[in-house]
Z-matrix of the N, CA and C atoms (Angstrom, degrees):
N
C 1 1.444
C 2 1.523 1 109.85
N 3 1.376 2 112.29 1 143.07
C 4 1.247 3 113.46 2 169.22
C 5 1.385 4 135.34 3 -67.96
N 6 1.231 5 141.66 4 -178.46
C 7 1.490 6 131.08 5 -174.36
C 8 1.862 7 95.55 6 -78.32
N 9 1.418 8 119.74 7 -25.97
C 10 1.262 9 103.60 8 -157.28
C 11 2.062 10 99.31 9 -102.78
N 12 1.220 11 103.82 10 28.53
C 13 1.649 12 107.02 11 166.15
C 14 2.044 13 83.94 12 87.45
N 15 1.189 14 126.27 13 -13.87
C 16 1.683 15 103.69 14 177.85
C 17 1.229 16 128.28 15 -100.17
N 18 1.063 17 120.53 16 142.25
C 19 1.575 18 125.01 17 -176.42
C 20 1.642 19 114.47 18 -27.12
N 21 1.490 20 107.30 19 134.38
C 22 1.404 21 102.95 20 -174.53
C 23 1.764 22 121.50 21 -58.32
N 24 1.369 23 108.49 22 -26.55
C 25 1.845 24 108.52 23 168.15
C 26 1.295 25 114.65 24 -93.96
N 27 1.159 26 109.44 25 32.00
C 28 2.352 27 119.27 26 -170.54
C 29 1.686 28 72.33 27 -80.42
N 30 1.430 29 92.92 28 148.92
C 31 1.685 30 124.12 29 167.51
C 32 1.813 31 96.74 30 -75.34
N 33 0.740 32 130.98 31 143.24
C 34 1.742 33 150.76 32 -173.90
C 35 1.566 34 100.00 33 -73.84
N 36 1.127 35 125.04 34 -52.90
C 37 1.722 36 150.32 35 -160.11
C 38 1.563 37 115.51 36 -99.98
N 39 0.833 38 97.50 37 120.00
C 40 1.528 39 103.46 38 161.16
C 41 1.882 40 110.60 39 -49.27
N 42 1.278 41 105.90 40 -46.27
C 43 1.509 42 113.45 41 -150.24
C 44 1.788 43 84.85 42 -83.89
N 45 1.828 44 123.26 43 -22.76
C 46 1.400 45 96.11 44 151.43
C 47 1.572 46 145.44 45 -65.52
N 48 1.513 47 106.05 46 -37.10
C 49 1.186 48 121.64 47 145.23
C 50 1.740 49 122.93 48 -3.14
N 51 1.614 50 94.35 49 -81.14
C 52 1.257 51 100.15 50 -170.91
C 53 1.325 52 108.08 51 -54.45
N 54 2.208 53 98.56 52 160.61
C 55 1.622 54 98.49 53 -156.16
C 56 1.589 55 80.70 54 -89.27
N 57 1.612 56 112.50 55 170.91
C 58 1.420 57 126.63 56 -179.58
C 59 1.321 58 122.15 57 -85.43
N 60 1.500 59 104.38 58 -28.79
C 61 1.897 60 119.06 59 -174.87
C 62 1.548 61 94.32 60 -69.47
N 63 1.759 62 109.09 61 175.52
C 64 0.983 63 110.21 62 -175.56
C 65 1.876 64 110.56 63 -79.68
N 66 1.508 65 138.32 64 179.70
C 67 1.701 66 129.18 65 168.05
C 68 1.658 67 83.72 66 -79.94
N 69 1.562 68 84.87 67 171.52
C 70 1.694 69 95.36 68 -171.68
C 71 2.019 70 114.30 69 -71.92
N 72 0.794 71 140.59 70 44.46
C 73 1.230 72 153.23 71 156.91
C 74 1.724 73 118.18 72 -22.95
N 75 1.739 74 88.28 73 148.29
C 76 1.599 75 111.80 74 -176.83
C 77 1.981 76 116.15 75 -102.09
N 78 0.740 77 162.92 76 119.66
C 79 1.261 78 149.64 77 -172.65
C 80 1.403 79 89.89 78 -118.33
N 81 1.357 80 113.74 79 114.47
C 82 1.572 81 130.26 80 174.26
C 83 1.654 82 122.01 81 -145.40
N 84 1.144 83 126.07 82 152.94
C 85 1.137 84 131.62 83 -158.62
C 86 2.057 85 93.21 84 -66.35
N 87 1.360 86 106.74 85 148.80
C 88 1.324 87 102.66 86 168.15
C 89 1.734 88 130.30 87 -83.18
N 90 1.082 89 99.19 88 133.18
C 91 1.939 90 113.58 89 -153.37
C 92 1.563 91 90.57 90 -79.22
N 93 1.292 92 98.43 91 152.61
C 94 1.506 93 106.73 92 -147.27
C 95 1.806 94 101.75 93 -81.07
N 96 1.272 95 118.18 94 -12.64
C 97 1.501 96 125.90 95 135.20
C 98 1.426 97 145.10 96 -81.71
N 99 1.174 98 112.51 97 35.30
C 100 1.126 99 109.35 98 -176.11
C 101 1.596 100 118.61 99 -131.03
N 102 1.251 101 100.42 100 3.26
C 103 1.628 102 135.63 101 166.19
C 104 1.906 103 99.97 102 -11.41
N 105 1.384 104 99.68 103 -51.97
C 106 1.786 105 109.80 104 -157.91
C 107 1.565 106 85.32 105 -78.89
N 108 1.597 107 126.33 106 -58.25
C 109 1.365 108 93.52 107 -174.87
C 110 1.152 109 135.73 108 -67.75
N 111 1.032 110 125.46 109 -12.62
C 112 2.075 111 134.33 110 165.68
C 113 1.365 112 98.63 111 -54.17
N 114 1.189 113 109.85 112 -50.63
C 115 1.786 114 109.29 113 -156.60
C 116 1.332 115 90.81 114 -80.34
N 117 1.876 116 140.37 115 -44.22
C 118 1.416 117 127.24 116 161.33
C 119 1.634 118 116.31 117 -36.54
N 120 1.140 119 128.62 118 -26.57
C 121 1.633 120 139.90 119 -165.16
C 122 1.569 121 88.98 120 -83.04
N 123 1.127 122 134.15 121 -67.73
C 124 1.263 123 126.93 122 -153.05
C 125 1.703 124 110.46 123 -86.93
N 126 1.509 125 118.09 124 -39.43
C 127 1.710 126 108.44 125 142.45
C 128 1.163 127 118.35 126 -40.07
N 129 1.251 128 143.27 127 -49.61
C 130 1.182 129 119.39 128 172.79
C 131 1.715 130 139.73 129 -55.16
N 132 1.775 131 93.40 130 -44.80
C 133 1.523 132 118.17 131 -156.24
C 134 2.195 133 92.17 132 -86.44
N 135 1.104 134 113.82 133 -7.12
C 136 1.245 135 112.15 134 164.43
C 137 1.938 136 137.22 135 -135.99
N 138 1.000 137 110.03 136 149.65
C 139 1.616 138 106.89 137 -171.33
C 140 1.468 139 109.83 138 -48.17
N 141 1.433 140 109.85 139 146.74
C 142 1.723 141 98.56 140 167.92
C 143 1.596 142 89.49 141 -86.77
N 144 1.444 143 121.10 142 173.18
C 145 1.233 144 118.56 143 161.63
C 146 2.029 145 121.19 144 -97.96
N 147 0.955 146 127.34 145 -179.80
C 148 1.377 147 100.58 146 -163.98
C 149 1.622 148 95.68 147 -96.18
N 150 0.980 149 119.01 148 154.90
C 151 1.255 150 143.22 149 -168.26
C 152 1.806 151 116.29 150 65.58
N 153 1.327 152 91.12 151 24.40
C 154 1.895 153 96.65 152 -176.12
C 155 1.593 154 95.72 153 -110.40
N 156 1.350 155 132.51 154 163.42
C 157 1.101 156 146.48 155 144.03
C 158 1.558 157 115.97 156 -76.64
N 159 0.780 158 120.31 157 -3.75
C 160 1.802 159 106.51 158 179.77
C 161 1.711 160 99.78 159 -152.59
N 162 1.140 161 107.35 160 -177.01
C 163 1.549 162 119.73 161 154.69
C 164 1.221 163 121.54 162 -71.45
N 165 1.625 164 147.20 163 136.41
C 166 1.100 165 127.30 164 167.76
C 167 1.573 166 118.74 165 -35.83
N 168 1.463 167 105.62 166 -62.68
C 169 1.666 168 114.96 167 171.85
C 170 1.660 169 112.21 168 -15.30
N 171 1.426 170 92.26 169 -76.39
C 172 1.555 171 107.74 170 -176.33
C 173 1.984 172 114.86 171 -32.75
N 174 1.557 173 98.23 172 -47.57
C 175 1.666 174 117.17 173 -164.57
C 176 1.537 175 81.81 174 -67.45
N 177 1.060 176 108.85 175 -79.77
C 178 1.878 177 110.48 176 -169.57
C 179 1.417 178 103.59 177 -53.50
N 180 0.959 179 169.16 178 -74.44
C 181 1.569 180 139.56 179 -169.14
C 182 1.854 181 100.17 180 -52.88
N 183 0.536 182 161.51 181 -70.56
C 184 1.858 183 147.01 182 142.19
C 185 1.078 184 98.37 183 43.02
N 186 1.791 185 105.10 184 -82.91
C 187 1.463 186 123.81 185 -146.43
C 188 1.330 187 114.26 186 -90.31
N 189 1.533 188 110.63 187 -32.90
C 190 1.680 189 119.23 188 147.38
C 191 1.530 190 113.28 189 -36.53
N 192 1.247 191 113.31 190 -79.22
C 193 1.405 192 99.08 191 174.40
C 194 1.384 193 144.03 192 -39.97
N 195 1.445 194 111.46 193 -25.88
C 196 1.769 195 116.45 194 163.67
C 197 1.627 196 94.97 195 -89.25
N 198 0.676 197 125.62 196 -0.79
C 199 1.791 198 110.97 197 -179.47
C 200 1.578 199 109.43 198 -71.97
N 201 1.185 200 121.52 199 159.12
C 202 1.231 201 112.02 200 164.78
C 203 1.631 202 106.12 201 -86.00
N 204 0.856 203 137.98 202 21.88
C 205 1.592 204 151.17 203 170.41
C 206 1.710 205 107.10 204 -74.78
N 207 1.060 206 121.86 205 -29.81
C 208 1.281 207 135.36 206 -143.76
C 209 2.003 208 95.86 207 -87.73
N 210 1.441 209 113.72 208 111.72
C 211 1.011 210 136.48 209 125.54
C 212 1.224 211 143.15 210 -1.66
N 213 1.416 212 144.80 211 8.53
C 214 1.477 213 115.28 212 -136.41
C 215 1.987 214 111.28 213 -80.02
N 216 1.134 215 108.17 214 5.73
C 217 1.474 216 102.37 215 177.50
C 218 1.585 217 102.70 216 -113.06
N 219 1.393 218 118.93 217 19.33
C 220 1.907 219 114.54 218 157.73
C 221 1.594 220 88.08 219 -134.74
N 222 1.050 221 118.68 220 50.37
C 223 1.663 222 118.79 221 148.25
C 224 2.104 223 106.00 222 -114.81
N 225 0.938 224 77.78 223 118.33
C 226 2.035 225 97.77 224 -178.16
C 227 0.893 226 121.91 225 -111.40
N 228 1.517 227 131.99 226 139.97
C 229 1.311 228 137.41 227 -173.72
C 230 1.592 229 109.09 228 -159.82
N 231 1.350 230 117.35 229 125.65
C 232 1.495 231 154.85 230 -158.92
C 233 1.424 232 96.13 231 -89.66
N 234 1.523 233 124.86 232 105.72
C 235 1.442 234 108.28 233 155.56
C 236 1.199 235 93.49 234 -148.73
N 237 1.392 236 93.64 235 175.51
C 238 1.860 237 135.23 236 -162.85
C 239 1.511 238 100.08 237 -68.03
N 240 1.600 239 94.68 238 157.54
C 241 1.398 240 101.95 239 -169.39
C 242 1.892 241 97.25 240 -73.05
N 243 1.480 242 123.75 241 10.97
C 244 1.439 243 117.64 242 -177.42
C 245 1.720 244 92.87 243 -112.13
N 246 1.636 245 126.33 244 2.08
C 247 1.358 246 109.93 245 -177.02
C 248 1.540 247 121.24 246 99.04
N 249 1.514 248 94.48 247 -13.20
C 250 1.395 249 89.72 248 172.78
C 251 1.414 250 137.82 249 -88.11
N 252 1.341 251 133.31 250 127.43
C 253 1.488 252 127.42 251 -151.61
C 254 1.360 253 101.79 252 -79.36
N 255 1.397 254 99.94 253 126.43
C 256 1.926 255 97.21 254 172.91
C 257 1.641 256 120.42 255 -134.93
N 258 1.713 257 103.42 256 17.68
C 259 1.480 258 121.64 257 163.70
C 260 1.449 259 123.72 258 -167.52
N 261 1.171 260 111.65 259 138.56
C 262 1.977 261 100.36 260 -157.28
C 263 2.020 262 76.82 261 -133.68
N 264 1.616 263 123.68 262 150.50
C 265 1.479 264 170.30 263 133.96
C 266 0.975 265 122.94 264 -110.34
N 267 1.490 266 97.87 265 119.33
C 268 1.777 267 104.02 266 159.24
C 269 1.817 268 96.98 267 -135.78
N 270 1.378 269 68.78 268 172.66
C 271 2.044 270 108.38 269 175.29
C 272 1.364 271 95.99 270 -114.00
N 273 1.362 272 92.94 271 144.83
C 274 1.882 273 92.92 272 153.40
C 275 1.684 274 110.65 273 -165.30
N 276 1.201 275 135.02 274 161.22
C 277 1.732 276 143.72 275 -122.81
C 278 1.671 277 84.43 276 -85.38
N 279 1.277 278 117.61 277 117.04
C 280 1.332 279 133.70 278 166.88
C 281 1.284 280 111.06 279 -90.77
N 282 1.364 281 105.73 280 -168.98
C 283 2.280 282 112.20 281 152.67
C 284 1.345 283 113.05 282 -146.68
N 285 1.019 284 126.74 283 165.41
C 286 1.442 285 125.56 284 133.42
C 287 1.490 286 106.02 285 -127.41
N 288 1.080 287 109.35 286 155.83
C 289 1.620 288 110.83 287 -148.77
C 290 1.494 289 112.27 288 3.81
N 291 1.404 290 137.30 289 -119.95
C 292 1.077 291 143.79 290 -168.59
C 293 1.487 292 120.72 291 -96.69
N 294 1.574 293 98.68 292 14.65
C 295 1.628 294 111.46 293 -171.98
C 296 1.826 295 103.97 294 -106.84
N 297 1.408 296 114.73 295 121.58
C 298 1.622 297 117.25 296 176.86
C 299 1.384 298 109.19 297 -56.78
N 300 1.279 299 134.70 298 115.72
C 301 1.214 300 129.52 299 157.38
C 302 1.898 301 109.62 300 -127.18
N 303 1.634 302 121.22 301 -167.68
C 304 1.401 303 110.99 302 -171.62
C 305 1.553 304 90.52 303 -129.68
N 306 1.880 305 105.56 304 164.87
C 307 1.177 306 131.58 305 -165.06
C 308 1.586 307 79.99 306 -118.72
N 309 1.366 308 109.38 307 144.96
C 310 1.194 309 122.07 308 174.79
C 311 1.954 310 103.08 309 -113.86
N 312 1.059 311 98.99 310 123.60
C 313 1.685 312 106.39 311 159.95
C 314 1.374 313 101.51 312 124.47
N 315 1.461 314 132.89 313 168.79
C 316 1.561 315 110.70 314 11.51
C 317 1.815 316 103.91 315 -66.69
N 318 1.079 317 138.63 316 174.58
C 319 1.367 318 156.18 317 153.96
C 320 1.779 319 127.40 318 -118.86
N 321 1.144 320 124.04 319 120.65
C 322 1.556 321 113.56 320 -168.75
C 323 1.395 322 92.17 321 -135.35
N 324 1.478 323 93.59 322 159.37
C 325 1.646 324 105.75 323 155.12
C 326 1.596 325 111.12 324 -159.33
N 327 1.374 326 111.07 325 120.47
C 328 1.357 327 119.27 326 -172.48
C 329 1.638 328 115.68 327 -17.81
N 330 1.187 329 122.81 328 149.68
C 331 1.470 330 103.28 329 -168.36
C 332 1.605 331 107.21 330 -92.99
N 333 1.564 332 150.81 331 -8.28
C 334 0.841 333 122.25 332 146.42
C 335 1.756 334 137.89 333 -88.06
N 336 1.197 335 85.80 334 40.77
C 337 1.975 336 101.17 335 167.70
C 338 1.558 337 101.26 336 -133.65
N 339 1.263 338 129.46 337 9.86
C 340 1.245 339 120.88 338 -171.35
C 341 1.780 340 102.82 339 -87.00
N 342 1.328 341 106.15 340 151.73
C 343 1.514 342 105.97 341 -168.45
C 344 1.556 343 101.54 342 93.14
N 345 1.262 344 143.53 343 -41.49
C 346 0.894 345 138.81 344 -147.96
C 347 1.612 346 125.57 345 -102.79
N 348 1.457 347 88.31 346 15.04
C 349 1.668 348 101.89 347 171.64
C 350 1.915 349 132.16 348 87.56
N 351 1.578 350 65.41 349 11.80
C 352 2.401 351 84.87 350 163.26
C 353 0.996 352 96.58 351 -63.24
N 354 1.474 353 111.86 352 -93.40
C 355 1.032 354 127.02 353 -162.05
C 356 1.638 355 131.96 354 -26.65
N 357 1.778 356 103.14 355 -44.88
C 358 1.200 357 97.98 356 160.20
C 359 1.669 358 131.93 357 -65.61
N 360 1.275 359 115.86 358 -39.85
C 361 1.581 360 142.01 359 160.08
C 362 2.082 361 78.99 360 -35.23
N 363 0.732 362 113.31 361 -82.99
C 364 1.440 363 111.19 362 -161.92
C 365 1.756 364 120.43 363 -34.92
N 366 1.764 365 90.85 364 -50.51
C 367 1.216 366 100.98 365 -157.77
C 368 2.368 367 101.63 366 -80.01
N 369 1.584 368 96.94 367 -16.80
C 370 1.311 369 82.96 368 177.51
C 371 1.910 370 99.49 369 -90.65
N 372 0.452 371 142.69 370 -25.05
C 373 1.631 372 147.77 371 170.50
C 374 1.656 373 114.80 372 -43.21
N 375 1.321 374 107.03 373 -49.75
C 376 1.600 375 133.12 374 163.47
C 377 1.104 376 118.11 375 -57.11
N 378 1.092 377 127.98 376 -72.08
C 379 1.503 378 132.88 377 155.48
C 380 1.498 379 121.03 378 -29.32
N 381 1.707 380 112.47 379 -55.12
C 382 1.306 381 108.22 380 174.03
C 383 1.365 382 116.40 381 -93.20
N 384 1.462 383 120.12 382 28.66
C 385 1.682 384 125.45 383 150.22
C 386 1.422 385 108.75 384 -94.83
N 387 1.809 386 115.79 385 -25.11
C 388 1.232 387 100.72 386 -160.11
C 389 1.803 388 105.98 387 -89.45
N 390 1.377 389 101.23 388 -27.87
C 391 1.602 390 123.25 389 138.93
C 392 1.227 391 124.54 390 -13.47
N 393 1.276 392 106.61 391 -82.28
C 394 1.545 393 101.36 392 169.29
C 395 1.334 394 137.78 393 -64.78
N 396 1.413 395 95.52 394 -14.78
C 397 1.634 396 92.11 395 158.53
C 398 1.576 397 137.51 396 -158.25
N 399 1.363 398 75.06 397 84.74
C 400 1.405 399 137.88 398 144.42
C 401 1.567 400 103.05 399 67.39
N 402 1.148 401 128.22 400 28.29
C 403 1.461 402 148.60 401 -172.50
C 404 1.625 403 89.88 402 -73.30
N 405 1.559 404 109.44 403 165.22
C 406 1.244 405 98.29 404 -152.15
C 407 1.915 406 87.78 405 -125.66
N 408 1.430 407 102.10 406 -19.05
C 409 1.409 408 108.32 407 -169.83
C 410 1.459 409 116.39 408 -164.34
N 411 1.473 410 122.11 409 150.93
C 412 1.253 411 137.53 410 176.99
C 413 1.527 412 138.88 411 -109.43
N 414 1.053 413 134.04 412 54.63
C 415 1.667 414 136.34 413 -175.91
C 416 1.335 415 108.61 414 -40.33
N 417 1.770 416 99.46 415 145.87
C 418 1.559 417 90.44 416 167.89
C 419 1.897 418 101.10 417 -171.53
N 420 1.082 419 100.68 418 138.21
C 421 1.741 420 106.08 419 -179.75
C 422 1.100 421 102.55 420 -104.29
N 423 1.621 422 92.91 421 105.79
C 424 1.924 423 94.31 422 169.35
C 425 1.461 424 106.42 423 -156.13
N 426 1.241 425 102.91 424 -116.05
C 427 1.576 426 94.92 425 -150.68
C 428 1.465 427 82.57 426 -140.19
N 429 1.817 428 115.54 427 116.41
C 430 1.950 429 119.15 428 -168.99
C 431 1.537 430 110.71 429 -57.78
N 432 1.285 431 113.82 430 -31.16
C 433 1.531 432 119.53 431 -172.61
C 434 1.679 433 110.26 432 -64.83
N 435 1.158 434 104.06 433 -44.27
C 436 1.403 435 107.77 434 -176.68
C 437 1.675 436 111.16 435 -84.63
N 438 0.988 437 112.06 436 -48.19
C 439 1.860 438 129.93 437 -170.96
C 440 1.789 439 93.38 438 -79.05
N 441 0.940 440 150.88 439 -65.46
C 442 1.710 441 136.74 440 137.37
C 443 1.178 442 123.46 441 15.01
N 444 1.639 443 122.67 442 -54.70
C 445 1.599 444 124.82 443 165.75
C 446 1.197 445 116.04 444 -48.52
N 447 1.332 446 119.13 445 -36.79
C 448 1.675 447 111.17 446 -173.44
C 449 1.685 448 97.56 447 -110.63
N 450 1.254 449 112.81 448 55.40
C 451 1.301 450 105.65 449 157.99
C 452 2.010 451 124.04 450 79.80
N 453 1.587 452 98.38 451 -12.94
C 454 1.478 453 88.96 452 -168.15
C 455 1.825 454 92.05 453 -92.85
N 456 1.521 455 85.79 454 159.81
C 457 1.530 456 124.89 455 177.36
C 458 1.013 457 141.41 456 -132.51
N 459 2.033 458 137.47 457 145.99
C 460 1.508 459 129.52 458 -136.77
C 461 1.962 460 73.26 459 -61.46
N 462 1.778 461 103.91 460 145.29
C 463 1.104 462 121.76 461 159.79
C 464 2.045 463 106.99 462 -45.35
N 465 0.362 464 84.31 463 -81.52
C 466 1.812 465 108.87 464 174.14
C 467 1.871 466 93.01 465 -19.48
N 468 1.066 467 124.51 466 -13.54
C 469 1.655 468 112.25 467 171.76
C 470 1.341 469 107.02 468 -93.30
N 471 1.599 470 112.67 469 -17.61
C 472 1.429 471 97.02 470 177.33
C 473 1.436 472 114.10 471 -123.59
N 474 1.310 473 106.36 472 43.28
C 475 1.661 474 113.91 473 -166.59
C 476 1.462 475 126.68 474 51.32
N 477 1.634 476 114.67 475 40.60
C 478 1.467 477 108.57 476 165.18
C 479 1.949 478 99.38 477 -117.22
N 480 1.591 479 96.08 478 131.06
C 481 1.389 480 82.31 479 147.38
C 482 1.053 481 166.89 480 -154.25
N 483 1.142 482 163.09 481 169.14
C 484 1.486 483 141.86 482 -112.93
C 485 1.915 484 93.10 483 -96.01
N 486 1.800 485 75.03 484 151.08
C 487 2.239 486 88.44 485 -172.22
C 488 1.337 487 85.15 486 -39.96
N 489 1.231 488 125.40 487 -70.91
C 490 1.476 489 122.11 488 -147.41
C 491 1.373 490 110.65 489 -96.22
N 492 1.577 491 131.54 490 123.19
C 493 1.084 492 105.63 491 172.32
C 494 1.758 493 132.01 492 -58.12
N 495 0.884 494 109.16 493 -28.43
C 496 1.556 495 116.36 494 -171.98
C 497 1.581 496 105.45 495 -67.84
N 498 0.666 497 108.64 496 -11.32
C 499 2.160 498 106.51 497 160.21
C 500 1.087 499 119.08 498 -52.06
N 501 1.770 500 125.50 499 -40.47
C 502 1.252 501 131.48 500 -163.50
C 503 1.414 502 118.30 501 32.44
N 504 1.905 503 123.89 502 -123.21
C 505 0.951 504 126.35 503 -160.58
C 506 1.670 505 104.78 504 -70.00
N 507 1.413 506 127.31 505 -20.23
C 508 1.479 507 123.21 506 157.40
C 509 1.588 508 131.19 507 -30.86
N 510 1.134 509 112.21 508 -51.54
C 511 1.050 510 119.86 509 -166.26
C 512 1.639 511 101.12 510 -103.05
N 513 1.908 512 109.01 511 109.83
C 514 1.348 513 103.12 512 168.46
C 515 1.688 514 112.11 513 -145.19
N 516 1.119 515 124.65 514 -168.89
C 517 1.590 516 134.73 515 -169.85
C 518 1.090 517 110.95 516 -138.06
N 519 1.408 518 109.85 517 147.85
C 520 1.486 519 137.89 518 161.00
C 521 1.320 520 120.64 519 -91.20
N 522 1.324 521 116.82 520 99.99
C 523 1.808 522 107.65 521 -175.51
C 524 1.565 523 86.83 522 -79.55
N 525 1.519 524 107.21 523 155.83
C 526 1.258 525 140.48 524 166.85
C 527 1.930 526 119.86 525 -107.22
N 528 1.053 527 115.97 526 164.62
C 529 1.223 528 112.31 527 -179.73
C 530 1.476 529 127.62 528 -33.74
N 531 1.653 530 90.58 529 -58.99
C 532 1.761 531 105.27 530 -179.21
C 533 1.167 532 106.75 531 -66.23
N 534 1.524 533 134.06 532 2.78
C 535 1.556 534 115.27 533 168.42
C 536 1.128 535 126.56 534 -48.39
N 537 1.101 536 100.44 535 179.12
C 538 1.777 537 97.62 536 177.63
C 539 1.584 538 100.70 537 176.35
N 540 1.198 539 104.77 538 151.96
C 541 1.903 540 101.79 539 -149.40
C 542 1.560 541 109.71 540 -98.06
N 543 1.480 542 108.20 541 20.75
C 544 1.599 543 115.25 542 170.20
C 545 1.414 544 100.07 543 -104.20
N 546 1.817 545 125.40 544 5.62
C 547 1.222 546 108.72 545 167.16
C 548 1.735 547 109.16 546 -90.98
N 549 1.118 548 110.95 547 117.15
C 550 1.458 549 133.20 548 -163.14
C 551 1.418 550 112.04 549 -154.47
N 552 1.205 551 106.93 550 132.79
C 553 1.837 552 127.43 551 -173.57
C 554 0.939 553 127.46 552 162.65
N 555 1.423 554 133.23 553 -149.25
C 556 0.993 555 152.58 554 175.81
C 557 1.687 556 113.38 555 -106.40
N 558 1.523 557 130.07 556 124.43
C 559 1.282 558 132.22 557 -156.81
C 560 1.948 559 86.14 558 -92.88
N 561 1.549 560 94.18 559 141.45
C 562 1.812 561 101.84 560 168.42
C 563 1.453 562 108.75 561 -124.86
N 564 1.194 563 127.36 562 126.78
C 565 1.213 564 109.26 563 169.13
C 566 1.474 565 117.34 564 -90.19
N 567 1.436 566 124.54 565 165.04
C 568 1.328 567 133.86 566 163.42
C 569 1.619 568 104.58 567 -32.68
N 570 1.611 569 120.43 568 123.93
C 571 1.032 570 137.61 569 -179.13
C 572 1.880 571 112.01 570 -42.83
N 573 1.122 572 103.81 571 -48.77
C 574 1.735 573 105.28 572 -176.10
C 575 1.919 574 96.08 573 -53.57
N 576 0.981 575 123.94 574 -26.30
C 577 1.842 576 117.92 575 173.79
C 578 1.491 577 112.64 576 -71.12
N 579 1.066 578 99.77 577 0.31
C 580 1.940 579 94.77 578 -177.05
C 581 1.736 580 94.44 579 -92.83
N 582 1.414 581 114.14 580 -16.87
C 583 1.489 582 115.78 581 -177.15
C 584 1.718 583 112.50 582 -86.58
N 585 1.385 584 103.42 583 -2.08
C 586 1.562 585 93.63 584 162.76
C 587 1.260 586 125.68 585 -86.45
């Protein structure tokens, strides 16, 4: 036994404790009321900044949603086998030059399930909605190590490129089926992203 009354091979941590797989979860399109809990998901899963009322995240899915950019059948949300939402994805109507393609994000997942395999559950679900129809490509500013698992790459290998140049290896895409390698340009996102 240990000094503190627990078994001498007890994990130290709670946060070892926790199991690693994902909780048993639903990935379903978001119900056309349920707007407040997505936007509760991403207040949570990010900092407000100080003197802000929300998370940026939070504000921009807001303004996504009044945009005419807005998606509502590649907006996704992850919940518990009791209904409760504990990770929300969307897409919404991008370009590269004059060709429709989608912007991926914001993306959240409550922060004590994060790590634990929503998010991915999310992000392959998304992909294979945007898949099915018939979208040709996916942008997304993030982070290559993580956004890499599902396949995306520096924009710039397949001739898209990022609004800003100074993103570099940040900014990359997921071609989809309907690609096709005359889609080439310059990536735009949905106007409410120029407000971050």
């Amino acid at each position: 036994m240990a000094g503190d009354g627990a078994p001498r091979d007890a994990p130290a941590t709670d946060a070892v404790n926790r199991p690693s797989g994902p909780p048993p979860l639903l990935v379903r399109r978001e119900a056309p009321g349920g707007t407040a809990a997505s936007a509760a998901v991403h207040a949570r899963a990010f900092p407000t900044p100080e003197g802000a009322q929300a998370p940026a995240e939070a504000v921009l899915l807001e303004r996504l949603r009044m945009s005419d950019s807005w998606l509502p059948h590649l907006s996704l949300v992850a919940a518990t086998a009791t209904g409760e939402v504990i990770g929300h994805a969307v897409c919404t109507r991008a370009r590269v030059a004059d060709h429709p393609v989608l912007a991926l994000g914001p993306v959240a997942v409550v922060p004590d399930l994060q790590g634990r395999g929503v998010g991915s559950a999310l992000m392959h679900a998304l992909l294979g909605a945007a898949e099915a129809c018939d979208e040709p490509l996916v942008g997304v500013l993030g982070e290559p190590a993580y956004y890499g698992r599902f396949g995306f790459v520096p924009g710039l290998d397949v001739g898209v490129e990022a609004p800003d140049p100074g993103w570099a290896e940040y900014f990359q895409v997921r071609t989809l089926s309907a690609h096709t390698p005359e889609l080439r340009g310059r990536f735009r996102y949905p106007l409410p992203f120029d407000d971050l």
